[in-house]
C-alpha positions in Angstrom: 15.1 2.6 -11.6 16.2 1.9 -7.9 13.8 0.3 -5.4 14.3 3.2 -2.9 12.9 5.8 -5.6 9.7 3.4 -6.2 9.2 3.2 -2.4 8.5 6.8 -2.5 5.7 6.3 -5.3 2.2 6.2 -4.6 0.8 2.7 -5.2 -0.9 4.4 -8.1 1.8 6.2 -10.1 3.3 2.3 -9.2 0.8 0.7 -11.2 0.9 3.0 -14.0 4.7 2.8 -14.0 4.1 -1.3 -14.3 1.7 -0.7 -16.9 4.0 1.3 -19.3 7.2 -1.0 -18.7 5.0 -4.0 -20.3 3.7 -2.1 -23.1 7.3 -1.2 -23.7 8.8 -4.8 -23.0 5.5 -6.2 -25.6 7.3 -3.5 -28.2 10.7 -4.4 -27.3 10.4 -8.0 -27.5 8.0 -7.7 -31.1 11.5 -5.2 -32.3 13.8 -8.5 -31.7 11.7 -10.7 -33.2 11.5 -8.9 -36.2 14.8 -8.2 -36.1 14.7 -4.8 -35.3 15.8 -4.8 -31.8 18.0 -1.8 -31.1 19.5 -3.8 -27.8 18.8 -6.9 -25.7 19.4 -5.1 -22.4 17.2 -3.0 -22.9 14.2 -5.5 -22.5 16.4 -7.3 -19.4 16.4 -4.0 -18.1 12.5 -3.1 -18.3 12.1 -6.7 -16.8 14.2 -6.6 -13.9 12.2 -2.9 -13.5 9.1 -4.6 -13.1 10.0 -6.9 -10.9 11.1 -4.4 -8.5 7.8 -2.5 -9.2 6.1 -5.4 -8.0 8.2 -6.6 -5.0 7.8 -2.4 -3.4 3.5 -3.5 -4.5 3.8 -6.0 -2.2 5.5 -4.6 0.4 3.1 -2.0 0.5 0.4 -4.9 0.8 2.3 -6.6 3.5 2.5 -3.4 5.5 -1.2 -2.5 5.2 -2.2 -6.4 6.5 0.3 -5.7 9.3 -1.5 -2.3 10.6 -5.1 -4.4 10.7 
């Protein structure tokens, strides 16, 4: 997902976004343990997604400190 599409999210539909990528990273990473895993980039992927997630988070916080 690119950062410039989650800049357009609400900071809700953000946090629910965050919320699904870990339950599907938990699932992801329980498949490769068991030996099931159908690919690791997917779970790279979903990681590297959630960090965006929470970089556009905080510079929505930044920018609500800076209009105080």
């Amino acid at each position: 997902m690119k950062a410039s599409k989650l800049r357009e999210m609400a900071k809700e539909d953000l946090l629910q976004e965050e919320s699904d990528l870990r339950a599907q990273i938990f699932k992801l990473r329980f498949q490769a343990a068991t030996g099931q895993a159908e690919s690791a980039a997917r779970i790279r992927g979903a990681r590297r997604d959630v960090a965006r997630i929470e970089t556009v988070l905080r510079e929505l916080e930044i920018a609500q400190q800076a209009k105080k």
